[in-house]
C-alpha positions as CSV (number, residue, x, y, z in Angstrom):
1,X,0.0,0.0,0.0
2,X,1.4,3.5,-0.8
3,X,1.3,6.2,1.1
4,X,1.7,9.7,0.6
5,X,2.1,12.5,3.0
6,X,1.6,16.4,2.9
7,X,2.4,19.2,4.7
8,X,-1.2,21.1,5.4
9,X,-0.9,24.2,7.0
10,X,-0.1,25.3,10.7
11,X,2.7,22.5,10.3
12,X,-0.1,19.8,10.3
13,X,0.8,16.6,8.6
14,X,-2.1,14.2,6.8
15,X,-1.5,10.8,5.9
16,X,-3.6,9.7,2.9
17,X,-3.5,5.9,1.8
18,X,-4.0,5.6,-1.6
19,X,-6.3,2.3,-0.9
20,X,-8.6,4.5,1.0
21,X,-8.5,4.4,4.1
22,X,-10.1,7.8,6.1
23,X,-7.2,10.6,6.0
24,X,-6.2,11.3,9.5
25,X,-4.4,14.4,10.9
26,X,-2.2,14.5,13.6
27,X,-4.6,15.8,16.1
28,X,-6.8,12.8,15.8
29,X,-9.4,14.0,13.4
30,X,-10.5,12.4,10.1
31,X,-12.3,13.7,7.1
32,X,-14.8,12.4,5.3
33,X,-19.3,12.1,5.6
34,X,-19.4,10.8,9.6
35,X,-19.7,6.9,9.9
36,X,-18.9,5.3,6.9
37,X,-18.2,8.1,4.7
38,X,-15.9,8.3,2.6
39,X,-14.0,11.3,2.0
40,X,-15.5,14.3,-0.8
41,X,-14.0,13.7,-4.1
42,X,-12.0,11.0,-3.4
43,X,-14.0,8.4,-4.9
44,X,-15.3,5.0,-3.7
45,X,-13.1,3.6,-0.3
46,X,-12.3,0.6,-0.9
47,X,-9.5,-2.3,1.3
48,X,-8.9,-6.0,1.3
49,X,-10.4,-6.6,4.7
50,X,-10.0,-10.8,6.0
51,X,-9.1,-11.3,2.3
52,X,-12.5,-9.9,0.6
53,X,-12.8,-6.7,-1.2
54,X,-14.5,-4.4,1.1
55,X,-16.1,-0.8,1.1
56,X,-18.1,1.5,3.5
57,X,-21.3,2.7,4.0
58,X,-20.5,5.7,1.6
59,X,-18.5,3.5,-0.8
60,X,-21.9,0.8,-0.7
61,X,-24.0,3.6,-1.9
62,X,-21.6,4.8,-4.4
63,X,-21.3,1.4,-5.5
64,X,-24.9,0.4,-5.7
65,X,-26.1,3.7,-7.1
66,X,-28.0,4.6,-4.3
67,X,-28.0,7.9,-1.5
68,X,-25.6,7.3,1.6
69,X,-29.5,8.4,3.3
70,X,-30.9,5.5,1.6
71,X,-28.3,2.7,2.0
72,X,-28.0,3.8,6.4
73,X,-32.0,3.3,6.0
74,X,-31.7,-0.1,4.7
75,X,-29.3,-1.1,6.8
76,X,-30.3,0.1,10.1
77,X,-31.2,-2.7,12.8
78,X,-35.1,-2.5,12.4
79,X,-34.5,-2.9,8.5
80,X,-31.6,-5.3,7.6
81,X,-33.7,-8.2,8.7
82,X,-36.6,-6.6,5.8
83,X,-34.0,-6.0,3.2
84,X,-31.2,-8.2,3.6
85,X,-28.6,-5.8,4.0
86,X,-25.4,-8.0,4.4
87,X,-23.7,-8.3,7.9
88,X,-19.9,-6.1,7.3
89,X,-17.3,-8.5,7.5
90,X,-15.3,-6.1,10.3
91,X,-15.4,-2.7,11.9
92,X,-11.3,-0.9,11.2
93,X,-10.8,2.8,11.9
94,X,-14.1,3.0,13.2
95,X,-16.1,2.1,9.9
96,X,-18.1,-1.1,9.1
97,X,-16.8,-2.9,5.9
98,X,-18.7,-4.5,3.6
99,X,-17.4,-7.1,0.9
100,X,-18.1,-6.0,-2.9
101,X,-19.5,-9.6,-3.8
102,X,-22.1,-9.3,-0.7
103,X,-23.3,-5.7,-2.2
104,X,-23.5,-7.9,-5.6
105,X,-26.1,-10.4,-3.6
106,X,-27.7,-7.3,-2.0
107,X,-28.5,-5.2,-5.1
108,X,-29.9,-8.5,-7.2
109,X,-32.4,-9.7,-4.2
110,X,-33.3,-6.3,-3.1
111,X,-32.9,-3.7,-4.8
112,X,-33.8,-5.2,-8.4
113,X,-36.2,-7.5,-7.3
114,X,-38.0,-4.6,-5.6
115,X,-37.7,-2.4,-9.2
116,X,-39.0,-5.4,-11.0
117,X,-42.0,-5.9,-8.8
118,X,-42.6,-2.5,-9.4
119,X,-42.3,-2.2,-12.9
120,X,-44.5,-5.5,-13.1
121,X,-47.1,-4.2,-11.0
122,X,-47.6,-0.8,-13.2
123,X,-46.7,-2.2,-16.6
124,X,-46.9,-5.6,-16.7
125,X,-50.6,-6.7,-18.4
126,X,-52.1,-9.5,-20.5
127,X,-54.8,-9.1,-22.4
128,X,-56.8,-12.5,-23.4
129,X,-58.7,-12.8,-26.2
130,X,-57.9,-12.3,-30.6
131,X,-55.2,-10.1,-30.6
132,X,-56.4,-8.3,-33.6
133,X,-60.1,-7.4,-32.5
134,X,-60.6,-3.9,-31.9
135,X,-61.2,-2.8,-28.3
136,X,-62.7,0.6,-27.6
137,X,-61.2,4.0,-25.7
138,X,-63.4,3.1,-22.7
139,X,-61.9,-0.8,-22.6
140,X,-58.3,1.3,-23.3
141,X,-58.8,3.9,-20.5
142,X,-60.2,1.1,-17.7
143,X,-56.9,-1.0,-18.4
144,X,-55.1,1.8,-17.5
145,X,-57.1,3.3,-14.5
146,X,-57.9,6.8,-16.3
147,X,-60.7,8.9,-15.8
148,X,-62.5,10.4,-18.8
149,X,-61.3,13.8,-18.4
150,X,-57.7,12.9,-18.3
151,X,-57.7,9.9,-21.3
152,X,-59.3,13.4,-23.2
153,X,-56.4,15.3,-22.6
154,X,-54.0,12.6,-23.8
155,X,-56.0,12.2,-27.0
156,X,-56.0,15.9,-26.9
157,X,-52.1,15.9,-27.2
158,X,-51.6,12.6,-29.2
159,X,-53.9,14.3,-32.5
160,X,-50.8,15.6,-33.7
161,X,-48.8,12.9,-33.8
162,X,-51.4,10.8,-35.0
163,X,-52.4,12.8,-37.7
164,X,-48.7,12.7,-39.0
165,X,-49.3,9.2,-39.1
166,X,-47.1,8.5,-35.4
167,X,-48.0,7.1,-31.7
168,X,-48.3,10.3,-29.9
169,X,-49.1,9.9,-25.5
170,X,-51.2,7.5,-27.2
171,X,-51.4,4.3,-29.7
172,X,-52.8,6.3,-32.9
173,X,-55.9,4.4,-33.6
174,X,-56.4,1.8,-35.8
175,X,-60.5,2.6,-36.7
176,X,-62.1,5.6,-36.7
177,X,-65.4,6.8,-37.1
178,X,-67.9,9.9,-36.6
179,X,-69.9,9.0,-33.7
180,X,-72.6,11.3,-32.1
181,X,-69.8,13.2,-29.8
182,X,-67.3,13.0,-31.5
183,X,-64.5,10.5,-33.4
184,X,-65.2,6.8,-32.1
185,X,-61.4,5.5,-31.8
186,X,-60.7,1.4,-31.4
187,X,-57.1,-0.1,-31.2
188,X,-56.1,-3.8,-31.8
189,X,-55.8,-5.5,-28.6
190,X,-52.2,-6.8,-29.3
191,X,-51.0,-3.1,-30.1
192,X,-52.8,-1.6,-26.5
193,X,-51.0,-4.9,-24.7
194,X,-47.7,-3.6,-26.3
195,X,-48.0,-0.4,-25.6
196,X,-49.2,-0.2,-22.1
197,X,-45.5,-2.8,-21.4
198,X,-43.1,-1.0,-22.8
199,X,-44.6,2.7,-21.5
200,X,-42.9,4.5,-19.0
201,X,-44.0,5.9,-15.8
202,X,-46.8,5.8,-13.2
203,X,-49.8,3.9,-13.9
204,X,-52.0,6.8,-14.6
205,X,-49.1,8.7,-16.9
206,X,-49.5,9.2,-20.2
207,X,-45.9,7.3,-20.4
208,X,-45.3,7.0,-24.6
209,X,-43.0,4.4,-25.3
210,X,-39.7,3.7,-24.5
211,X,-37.6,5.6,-28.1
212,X,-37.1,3.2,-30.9
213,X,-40.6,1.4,-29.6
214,X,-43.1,2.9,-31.2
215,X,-46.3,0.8,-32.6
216,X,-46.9,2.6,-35.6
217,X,-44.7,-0.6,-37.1
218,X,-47.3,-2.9,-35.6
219,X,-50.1,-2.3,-37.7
């Protein structure tokens, strides 16, 4: 491990280890976020603690993609046992260290498993029946849990898109037809099953399609 030191001023000396352990001055202090941060700019902390790659709290977050807030949340006492946050394989310098391959387990049973759900509960629908018979806009706005008022204000905006031959917030239809109040819209059921799986968003968002995704090339 290499170490480099640096006169600071007052006379102060700081040794800083390259493998990242927490800076320390002469007068005891260290720098960094409080317990298990990791010091501003310096990157992720990482050391070979009982011969597995480790990291801290603040490293685990930078690592997983996730707020140092949101990783001490999961791992506090009353939630570890909920998420699964890994035990840290020792406390040096003060700071709990967590093996790398541990974080690996961590983020693929809990923190993608718990997007997955998510996406699968708002996305995620199958719609029986011939793929190709027509459903109407009521049948279109029920599926995805919109009131009247707002499935006419994502029609409202889709029109220009759709009249340029293009999805818009919506599928452009695939029948029209005058109707007492208006244009009577239907779409194929396969094309509203696409669309409503690849959308983005909340369940009641207009969500268009991931880019590249459009169904125009469906019909």
């Amino acid at each position: 491990m290499t170490t480099t030191i640096a006169a600071a001023s007052a006379g102060t000396v700081i040794l800083a280890h390259i493998m990242g352990e927490p800076a320390a001055c002469a007068g005891g202090g260290r720098s960094g976020e409080g317990r298990g941060g990791s010091r501003a700019g310096k990157g992720m902390e990482e050391r070979v603690v009982q011969g597995r790659r480790c990291t801290n709290r603040a490293g685990a977050a930078e690592y997983l993609g996730r707020s140092l807030q949101t990783i001490n949340l999961v791992a506090s006492p009353k939630r570890r046992a909920s998420t699964g946050w890994p035990a840290y394989v020792d406390v040096e310098d003060g700071y709990e260290w967590y093996a790398l391959d541990d974080l690996d387990t961590f983020r693929a049973s809990y923190l993608e498993a718990k997007k997955a759900a998510r996406q699968a509960k708002v996305h995620q629908v199958t719609l029986d029946g011939n793929p190709d018979e027509l459903i109407p806009a009521k049948d279109f706005r029920a599926i995805i849990g919109v009131g009247h008022g707002v499935w006419s204000k994502y029609v409202e905006k889709s029109i220009p898109d759709w009249q340029e031959g293009r999805d818009g917030y919506l599928p452009k239809p695939d029948h029209e037809e005058p109707g007492r109040r208006g244009v009577i819209r239907s779409w194929q059921r396969h094309r509203v099953q696409t669309w409503v799986n690849n959308r983005v968003g909340s369940a009641s968002s207009p969500g268009r399609p991931a880019k590249g995704r459009a169904l125009a090339s469906e019909t």
